[in-house]
N, C-alpha and C positions, 0 to 999 in steps of 0.2 A: 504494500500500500504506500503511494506515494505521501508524503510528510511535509513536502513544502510546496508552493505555490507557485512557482517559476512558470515562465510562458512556455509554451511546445517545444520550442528550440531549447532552449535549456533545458528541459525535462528530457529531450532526446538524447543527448551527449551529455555524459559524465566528464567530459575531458572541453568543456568548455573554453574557448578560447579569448584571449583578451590584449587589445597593441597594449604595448608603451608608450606613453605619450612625452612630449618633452612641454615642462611647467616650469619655467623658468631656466635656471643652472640647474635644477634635477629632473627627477622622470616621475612618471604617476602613470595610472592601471585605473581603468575603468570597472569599479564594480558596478554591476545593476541594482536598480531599486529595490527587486526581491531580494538577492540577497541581503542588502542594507537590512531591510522591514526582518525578516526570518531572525538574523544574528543580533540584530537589536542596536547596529551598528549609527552611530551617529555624525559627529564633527572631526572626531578623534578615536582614534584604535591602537592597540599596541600591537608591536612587531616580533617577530627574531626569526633565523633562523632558524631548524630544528633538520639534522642529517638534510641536507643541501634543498628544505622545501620550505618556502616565506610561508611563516605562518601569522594570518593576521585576526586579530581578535580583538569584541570592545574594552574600551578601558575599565579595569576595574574600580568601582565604585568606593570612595577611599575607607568610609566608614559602614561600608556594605555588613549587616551582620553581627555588627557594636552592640545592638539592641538586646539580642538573642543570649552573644557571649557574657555582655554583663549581668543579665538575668539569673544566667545559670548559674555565674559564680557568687551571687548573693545567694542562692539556692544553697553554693556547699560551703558557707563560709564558714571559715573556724578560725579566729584568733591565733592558731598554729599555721596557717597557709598566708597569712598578710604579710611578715617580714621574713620568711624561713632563714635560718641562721646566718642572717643578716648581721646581727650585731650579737651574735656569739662570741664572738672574745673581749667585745667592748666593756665598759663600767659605765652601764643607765646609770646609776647615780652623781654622774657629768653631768647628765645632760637635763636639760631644765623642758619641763612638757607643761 
């Protein structure tokens, strides 16, 4: 069962093809709107290389998932997990709280 929405042609070939185009003093690649809409791609995406094939992907979202992780860890808090022997060899009695 097909998954994404592409027009015929792209639906037809898995090996879709695309120029290089020249953007100034570097180069750019046309992707299509479907793809854009599918990957959720917007103004900016990240790169890299990955075994000799560009892999390009959206940017991750900085605080993506903040909400969740902080939750959970009020869920398992314990007084022994906030400074873990952090100030093991210190003297608290320095320090003024």
């Amino acid at each position: 069962m097909l998954q994404h929405s592409y027009n015929f042609a792209e639906r037809c070939f898995n090996d879709m093809k695309s120029k290089i185009i020249s953007i100034g003093n570097s180069k750019g690649v046309i992707i299509p709107s479907s793809f854009m809409k599918d990957l959720g791609l917007t103004d900016a995406v990240e790169m890299e290389v990955v075994e000799n094939t560009l892999v390009i992907r959206p940017v991750a979202k900085v605080r993506e998932g903040w909400e969740e992780r902080i939750a959970q860890a009020a869920k398992d808090d314990s007084s022994k997990n906030r400074l873990p022997d952090f100030f093991k060899d210190e003297k608290l009695e320095d320090w003024t709280w």
